[in-house]
C-alpha positions, 0 to 999 in steps of 0.5 A, a space after each residue: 724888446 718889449 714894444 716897437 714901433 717905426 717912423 719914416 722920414 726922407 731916406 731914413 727909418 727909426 725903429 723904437 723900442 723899450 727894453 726892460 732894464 733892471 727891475 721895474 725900470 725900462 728904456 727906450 731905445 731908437 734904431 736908425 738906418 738909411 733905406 736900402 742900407 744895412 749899417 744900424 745907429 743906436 740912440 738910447 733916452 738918457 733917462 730911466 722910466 718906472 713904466 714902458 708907456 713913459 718910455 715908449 714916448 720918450 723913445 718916441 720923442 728922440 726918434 722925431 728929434 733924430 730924423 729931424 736932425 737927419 733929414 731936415 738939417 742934413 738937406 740944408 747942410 748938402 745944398 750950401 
């Protein structure tokens, strides 16, 4: 992995990533788990990028997307 970074949000943490994938092509990659927990889902951007900045944040975007998702949606599911 080339370049990580971590995002928190509620009870979960988004570690992304880049890999390079293939030559000149890189991707980005989203870790996700619950704290204290040690069961790990992998997201992948479902686009290749020709540079790691450029997947970095699309990394970054689907990160925010997931936790979003997770906590937001996920609380509101809970409380009906």
């Amino acid at each position: 992995m080339m370049s990580e970074m971590e995002y928190r949000k509620g009870n979960y943490i988004a570690r992304v990533a880049v890999i390079e994938w293939g030559k000149q092509l890189y991707k980005g990659l989203v870790l996700l788990r619950q704290h204290g927990e040690e069961q790990i889902e992998q997201f992948c951007v479902p686009v290749d990028s020709d540079n790691a900045d450029d997947a970095l944040d699309e990394a970054r975007a689907l990160a925010h997307k997931i936790l979003d998702e997770k906590v937001i949606y996920g609380q509101q599911q809970r409380t009906e």
